[in-house]
N, CA, C and O of each residue as an XYZ file, in Angstrom:
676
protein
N      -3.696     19.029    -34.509
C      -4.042     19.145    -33.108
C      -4.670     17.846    -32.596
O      -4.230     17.230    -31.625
N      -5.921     17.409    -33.453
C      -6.164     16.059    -32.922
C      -5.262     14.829    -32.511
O      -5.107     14.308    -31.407
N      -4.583     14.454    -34.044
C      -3.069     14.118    -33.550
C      -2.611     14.318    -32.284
O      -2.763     13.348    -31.542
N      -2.051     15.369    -31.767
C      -1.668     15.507    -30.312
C      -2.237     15.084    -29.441
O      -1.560     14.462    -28.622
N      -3.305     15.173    -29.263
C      -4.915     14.851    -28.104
C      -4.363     13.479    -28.580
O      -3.317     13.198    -27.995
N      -4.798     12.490    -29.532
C      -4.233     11.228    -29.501
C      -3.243     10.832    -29.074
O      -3.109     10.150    -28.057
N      -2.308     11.258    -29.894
C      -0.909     10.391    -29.039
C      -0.917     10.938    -27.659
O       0.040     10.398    -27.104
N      -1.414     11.607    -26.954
C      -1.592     11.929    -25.258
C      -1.536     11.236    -25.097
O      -0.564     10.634    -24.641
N      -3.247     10.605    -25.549
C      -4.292      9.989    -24.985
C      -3.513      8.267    -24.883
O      -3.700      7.236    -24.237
N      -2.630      8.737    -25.889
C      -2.204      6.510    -26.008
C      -0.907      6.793    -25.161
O      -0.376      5.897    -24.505
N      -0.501      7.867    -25.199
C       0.673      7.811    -24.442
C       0.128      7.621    -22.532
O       0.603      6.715    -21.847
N      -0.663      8.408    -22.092
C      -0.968      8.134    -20.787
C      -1.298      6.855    -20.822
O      -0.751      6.075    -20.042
N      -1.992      6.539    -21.485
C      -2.720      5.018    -21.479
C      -1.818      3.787    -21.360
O      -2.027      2.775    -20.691
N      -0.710      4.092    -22.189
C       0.599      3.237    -21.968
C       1.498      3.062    -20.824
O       2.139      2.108    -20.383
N       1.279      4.753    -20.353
C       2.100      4.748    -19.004
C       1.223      4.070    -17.632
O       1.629      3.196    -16.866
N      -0.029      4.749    -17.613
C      -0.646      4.066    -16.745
C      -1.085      2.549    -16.926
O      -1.228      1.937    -15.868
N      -1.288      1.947    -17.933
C      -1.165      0.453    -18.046
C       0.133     -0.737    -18.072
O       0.126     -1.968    -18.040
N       0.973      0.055    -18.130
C       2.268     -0.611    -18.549
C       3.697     -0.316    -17.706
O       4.698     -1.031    -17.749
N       3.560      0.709    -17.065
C       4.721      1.032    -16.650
C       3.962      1.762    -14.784
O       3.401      2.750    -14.310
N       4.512      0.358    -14.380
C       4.084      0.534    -12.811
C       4.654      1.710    -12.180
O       5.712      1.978    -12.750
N       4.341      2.700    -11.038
C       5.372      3.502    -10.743
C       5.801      3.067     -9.379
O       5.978      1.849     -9.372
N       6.064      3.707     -8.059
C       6.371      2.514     -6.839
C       7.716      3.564     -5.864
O       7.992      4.755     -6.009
N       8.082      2.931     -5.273
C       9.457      3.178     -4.769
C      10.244      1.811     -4.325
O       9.668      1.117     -3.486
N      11.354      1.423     -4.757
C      12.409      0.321     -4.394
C      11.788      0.245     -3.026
O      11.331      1.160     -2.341
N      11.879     -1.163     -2.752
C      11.983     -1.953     -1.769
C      12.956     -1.220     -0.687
O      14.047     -0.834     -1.109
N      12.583     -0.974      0.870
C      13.531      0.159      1.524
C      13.941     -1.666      2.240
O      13.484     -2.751      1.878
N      15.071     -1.302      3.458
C      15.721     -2.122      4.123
C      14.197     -2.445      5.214
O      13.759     -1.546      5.932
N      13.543     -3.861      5.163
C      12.635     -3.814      5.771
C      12.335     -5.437      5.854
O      12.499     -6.205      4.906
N      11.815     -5.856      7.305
C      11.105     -7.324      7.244
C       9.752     -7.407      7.476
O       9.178     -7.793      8.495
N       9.099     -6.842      5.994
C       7.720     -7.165      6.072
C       8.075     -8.251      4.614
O       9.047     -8.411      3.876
N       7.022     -8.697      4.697
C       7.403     -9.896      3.171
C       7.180     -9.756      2.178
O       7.819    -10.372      1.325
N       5.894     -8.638      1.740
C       6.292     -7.933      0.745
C       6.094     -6.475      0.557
O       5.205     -5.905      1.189
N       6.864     -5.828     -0.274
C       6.770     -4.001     -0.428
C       5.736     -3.557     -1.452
O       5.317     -4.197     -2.416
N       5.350     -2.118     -0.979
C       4.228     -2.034     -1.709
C       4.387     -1.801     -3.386
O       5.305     -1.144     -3.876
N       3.408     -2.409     -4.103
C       3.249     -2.333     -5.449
C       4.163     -3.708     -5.806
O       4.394     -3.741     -7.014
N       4.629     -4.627     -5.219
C       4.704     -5.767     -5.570
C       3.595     -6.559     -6.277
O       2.464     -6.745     -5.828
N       4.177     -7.086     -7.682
C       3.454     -7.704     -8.154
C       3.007     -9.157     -7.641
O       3.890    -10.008     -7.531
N       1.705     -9.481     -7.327
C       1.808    -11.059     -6.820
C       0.580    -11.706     -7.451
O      -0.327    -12.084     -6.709
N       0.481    -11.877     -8.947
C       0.368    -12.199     -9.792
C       0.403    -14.057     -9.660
O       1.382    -14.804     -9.669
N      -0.674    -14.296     -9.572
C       0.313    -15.974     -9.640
C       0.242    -16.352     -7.815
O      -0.149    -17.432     -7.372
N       0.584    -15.508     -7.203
C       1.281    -15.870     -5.666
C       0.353    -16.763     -4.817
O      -0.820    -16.441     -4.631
N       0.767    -17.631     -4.420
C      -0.211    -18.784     -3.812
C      -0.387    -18.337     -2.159
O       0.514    -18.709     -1.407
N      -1.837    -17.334     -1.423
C      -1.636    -16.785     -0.678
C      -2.087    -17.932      0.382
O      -1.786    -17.698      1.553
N      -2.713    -19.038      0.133
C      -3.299    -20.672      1.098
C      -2.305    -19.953      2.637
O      -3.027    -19.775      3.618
N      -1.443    -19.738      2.746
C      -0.762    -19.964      3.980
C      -1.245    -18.501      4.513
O      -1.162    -18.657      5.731
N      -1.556    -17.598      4.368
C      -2.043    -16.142      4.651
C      -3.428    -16.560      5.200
O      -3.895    -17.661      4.909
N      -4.139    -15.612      6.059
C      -5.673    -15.694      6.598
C      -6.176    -14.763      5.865
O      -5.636    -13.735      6.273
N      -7.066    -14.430      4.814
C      -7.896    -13.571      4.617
C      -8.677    -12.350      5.735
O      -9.342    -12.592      6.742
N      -8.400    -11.315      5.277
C      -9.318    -10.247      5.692
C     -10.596    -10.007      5.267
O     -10.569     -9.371      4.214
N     -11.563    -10.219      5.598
C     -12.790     -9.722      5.025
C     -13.468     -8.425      4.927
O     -13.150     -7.525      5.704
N     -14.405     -8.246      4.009
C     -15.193     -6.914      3.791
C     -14.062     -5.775      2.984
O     -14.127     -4.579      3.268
N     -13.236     -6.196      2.157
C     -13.364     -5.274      0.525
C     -13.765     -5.414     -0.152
O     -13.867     -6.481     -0.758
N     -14.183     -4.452     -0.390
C     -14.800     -4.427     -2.231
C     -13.885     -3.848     -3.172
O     -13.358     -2.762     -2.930
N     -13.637     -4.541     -4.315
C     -12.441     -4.233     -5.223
C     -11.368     -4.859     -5.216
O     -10.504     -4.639     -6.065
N     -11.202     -5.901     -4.102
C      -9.854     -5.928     -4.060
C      -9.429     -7.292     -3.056
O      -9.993     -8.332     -3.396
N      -8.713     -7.373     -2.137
C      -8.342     -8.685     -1.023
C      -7.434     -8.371     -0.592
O      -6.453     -7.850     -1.121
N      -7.712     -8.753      0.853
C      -7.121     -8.490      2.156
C      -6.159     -9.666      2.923
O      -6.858    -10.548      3.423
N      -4.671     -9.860      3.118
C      -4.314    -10.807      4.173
C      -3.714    -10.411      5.062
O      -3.177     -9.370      4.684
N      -3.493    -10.595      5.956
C      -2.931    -10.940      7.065
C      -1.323    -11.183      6.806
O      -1.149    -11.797      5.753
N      -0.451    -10.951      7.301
C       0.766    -10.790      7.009
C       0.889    -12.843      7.804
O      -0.001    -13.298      8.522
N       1.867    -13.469      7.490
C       1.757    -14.630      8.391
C       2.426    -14.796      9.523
O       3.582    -14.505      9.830
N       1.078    -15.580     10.432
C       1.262    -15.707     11.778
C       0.364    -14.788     12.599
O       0.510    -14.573     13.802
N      -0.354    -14.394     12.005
C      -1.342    -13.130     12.179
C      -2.698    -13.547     12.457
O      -3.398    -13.265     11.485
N      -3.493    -14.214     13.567
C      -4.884    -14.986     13.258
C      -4.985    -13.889     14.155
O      -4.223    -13.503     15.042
N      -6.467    -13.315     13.599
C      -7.823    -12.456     13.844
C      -8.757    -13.258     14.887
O      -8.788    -14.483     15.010
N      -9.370    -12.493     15.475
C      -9.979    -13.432     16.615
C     -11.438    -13.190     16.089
O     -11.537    -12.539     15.049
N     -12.768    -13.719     16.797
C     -13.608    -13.933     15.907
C     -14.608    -13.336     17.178
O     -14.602    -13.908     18.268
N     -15.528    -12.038     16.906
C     -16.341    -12.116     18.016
C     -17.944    -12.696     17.908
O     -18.345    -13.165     16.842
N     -18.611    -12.639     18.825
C     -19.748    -13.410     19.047
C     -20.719    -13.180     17.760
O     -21.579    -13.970     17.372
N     -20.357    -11.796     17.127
C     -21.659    -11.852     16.024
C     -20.370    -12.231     14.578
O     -20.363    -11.527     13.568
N     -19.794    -12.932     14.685
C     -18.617    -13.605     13.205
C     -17.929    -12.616     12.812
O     -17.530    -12.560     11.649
N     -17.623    -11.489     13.873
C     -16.969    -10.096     12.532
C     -15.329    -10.540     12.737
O     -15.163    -11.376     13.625
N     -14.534    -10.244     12.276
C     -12.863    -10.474     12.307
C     -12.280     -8.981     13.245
O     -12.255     -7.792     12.929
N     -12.132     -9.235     13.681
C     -11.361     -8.497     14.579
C      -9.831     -8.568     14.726
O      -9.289     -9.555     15.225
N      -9.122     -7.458     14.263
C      -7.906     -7.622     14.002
C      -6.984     -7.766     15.493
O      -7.189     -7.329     16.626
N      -5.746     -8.696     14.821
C      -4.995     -8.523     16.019
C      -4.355     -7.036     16.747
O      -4.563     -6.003     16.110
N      -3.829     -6.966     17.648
C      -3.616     -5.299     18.382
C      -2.411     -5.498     17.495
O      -2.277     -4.454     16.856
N      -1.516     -6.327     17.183
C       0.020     -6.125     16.488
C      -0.170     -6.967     15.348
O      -0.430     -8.170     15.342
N       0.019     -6.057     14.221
C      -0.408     -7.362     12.916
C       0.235     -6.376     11.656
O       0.778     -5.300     11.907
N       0.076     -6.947     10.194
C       0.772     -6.843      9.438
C      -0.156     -6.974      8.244
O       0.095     -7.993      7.600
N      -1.249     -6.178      7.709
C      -2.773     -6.326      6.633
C      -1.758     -6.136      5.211
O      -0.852     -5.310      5.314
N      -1.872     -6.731      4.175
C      -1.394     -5.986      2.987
C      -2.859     -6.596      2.019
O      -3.589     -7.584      1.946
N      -2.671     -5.319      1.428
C      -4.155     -5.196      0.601
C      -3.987     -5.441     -0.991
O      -3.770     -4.386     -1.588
N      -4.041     -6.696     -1.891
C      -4.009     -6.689     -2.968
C      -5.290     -6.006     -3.793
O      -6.471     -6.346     -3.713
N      -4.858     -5.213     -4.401
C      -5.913     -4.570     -5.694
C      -4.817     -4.788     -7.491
O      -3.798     -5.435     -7.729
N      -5.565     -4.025     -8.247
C      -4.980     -3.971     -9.505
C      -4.080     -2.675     -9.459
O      -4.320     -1.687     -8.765
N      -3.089     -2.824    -10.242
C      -1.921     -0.840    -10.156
C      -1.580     -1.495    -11.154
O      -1.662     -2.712    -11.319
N      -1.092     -0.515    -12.013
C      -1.310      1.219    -11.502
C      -2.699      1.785    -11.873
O      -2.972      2.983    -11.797
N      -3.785      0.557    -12.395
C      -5.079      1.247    -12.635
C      -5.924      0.184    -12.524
O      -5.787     -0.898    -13.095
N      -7.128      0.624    -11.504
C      -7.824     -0.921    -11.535
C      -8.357     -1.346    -12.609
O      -9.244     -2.065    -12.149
N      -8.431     -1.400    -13.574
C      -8.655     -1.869    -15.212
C      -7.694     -2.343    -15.137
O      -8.092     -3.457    -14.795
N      -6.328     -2.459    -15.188
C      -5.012     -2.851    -15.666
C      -4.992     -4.695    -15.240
O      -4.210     -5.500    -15.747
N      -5.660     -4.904    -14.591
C      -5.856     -6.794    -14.151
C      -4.876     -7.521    -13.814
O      -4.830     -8.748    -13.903
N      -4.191     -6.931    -13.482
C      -2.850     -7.703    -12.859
C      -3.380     -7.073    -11.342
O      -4.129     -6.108    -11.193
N      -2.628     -8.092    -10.048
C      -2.412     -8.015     -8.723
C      -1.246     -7.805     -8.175
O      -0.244     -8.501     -8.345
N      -1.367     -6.587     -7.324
C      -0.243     -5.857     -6.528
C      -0.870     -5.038     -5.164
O      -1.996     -4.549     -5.069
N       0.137     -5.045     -4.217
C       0.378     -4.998     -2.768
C       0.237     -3.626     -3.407
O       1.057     -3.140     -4.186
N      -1.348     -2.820     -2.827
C      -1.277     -0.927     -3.010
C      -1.658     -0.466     -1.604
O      -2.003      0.706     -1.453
N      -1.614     -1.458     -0.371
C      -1.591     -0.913      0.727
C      -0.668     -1.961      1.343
O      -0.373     -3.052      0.855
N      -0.078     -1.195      3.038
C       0.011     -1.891      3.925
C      -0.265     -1.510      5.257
O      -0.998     -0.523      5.192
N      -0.104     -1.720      6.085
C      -1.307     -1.532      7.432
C       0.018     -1.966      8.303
O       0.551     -3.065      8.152
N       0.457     -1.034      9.175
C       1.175     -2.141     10.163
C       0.948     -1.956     11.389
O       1.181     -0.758     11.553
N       0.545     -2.525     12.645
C       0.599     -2.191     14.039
C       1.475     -2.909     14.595
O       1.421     -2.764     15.816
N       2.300     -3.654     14.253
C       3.110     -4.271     14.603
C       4.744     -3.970     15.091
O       5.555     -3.886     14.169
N       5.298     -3.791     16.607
C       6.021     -2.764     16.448
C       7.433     -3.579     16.463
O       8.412     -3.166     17.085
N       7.418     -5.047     15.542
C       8.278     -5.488     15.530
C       8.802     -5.564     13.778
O       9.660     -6.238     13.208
N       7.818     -4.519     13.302
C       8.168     -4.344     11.893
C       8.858     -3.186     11.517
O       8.517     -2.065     11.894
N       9.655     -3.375     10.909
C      10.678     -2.149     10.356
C      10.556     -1.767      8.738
O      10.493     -2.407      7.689
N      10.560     -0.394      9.117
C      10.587      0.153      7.468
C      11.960      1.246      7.605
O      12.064      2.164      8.419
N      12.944      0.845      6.565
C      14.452      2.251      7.015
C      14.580      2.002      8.397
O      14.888      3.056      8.954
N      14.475      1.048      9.208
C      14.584      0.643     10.705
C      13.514      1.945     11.477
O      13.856      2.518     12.512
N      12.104      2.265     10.684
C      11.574      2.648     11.730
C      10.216      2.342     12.074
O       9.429      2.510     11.141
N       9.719      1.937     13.161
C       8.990      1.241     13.503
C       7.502      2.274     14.031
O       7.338      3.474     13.810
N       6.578      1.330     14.764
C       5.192      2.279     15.050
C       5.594      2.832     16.103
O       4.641      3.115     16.828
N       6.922      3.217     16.668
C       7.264      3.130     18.123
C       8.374      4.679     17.464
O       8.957      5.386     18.286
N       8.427      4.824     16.673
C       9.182      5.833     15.926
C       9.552      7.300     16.441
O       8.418      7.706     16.187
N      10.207      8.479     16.970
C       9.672      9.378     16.943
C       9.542     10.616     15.547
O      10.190     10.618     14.500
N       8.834     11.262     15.848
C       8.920     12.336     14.783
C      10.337     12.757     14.137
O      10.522     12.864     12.925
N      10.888     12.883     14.705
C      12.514     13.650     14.426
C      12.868     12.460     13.601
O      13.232     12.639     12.439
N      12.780     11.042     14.195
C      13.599      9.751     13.548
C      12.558      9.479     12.079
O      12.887      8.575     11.310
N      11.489     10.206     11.825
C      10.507      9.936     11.040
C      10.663     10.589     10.176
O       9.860     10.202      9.327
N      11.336     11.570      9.720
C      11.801     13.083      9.149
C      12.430     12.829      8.741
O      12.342     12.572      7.540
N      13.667     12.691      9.496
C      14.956     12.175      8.917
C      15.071     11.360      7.630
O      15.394     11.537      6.456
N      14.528     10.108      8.652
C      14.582      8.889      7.793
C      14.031      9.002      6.114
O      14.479      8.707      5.006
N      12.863      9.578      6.647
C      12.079      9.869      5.393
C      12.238     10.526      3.627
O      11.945     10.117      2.503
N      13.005     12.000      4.347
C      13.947     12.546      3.858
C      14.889     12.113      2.893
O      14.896     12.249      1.670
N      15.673     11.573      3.662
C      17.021     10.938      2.759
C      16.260     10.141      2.205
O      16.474     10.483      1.042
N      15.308      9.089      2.112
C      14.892      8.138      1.059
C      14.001      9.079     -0.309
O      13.508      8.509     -1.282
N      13.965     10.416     -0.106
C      13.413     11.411     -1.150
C      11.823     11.472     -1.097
O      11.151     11.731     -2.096
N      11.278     11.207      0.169
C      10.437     11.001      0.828
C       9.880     12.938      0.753
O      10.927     13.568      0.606
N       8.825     13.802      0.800
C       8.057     14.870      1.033
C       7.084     14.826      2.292
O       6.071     14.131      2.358
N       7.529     15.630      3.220
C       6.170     16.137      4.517
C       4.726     16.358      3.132
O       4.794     16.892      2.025
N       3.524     15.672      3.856
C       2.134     16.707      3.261
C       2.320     17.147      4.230
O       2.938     16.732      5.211
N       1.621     18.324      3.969
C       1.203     19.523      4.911
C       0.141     19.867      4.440
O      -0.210     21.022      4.681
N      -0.934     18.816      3.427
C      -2.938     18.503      3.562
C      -3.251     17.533      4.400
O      -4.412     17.342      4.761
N      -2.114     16.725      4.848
C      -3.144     15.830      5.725
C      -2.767     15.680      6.926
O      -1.592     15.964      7.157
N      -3.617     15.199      8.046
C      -3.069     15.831      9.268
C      -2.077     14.163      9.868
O      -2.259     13.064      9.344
N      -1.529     14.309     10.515
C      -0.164     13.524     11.045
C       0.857     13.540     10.271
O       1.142     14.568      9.658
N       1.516     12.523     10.169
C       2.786     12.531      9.600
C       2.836     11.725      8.656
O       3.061     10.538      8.889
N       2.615     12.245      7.221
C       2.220     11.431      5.758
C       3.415     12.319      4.928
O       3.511     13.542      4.823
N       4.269     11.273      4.391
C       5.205     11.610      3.515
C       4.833     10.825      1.949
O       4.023      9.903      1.854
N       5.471     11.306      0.991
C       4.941     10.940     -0.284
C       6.229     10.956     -1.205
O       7.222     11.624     -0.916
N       6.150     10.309     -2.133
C       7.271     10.199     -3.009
C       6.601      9.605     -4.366
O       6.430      8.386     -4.385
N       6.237     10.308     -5.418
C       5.507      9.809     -6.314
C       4.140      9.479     -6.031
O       3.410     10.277     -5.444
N       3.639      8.025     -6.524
C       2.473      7.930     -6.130
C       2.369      6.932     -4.964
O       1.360      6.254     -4.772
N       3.613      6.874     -4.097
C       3.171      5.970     -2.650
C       3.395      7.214     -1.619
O       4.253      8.091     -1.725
N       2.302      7.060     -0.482
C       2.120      7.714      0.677
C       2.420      6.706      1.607
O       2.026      5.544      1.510
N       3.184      7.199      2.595
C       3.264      6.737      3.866
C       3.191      7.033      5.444
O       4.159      7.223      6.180
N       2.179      7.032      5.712
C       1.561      7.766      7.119
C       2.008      7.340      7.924
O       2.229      6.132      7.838
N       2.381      8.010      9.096
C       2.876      7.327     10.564
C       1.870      8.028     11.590
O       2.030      9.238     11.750
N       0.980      7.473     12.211
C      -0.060      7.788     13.252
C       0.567      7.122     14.636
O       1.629      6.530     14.830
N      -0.292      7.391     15.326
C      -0.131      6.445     16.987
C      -0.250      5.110     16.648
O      -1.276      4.604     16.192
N       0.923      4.462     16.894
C       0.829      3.063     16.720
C       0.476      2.273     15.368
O       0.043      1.121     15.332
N       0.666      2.871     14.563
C       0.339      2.323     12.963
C       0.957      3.116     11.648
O       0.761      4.330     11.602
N       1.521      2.633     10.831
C       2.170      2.952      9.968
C       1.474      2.623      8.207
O       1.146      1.485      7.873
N       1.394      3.406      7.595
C       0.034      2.812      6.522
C       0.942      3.342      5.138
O       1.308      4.474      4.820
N       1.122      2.076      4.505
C       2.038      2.314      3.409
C       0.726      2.262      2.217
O      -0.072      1.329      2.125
N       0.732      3.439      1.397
C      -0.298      3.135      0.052
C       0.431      4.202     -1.409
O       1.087      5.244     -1.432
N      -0.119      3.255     -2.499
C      -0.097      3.598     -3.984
C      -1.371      3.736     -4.313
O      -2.360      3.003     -4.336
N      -1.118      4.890     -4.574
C      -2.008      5.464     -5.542
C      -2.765      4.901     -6.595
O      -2.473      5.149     -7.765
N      -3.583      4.266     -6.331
C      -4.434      3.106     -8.132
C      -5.043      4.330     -8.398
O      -5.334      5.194     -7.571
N      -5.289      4.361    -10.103
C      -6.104      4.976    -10.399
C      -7.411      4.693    -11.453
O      -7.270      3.664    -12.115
N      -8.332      5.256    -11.639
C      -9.369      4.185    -12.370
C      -9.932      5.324    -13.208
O     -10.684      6.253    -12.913
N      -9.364      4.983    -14.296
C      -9.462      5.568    -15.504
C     -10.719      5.855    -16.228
O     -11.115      6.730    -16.998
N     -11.329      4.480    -15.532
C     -12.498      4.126    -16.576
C     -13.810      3.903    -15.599
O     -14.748      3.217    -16.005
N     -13.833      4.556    -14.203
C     -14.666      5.474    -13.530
C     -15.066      3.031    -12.787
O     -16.120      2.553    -12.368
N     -14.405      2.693    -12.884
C     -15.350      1.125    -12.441
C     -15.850      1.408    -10.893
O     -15.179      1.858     -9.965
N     -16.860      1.114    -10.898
C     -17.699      0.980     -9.699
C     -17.476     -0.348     -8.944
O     -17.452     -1.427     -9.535
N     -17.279     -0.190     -7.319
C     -17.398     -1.380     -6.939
C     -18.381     -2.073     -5.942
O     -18.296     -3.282     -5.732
């Protein structure tokens, strides 16, 4: 029996350290999809987002934040955030795209944009093997461990990290 409890235990451990999970890249011009590894990736031409903990924030490019009187960043009304953390577990130390943020309604995901309607949101969703929640309120579809919400004017692509080993940030 112990045996078993072990090899679980190395078997999850393998899957969640080693074997990313994700969904293919859909037909889309954002620059990168979520759970992309960017490892290495020289972000100098990107603007930083400030105030995460755990993790780093840019600006999709061409995207400058305006700055108000007390220094806070204030995002643009149409912009493009992708959030590098560690996946599939923040222990795992590699860097990958586990969010994206879009208000931008010149960005396409399956050609559908923040400008989308419900019916075209369904659809679309659907055929890519995409699931309605029906726990969270708007329109959040899921496929493994990426969620993808469509609200008023913003579209929020995220993977699931998980932290095995309880790290505080």
């Amino acid at each position: 029996m112990l045996l078993f409890l072990c090899l679980g235990a190395i078997l999850l451990f393998a899957m969640v350290f080693f074997f990313p999970r994700g969904v293919p890249c859909p037909e889309t011009n954002l620059e990168f999809w979520i759970c992309d590894n960017v490892d290495g990736f020289d972000f100098s031409e990107y603007r930083q987002r400030f105030g995460l903990m755990g993790g780093l924030e840019y600006y999709g490019k061409g995207y400058v934040p305006s700055i108000d009187e007390d220094g806070i960043q204030i995002d643009p009304a149409h912009c493009v955030i992708y959030t590098v953390t560690a996946y599939p577990d923040y222990a795992s130390g590699t860097s990958h795209i586990t969010r994206i943020t879009i208000t931008d309604p010149k960005i396409h995901i399956w050609g559908l944009t923040v400008d989308a309607t419900s019916t075209d949101i369904m659809t679309v969703m659907e055929q890519n093997g995409f699931r309605h929640s029906t726990t969270d309120i708007g329109l959040t579809y899921t496929r493994g461990d990426i969620s993808i919400r469509f609200s008023k004017g913003c579209i929020t692509v995220s993977a699931e990290v998980t932290n095995m080993f309880g790290i505080q940030f």
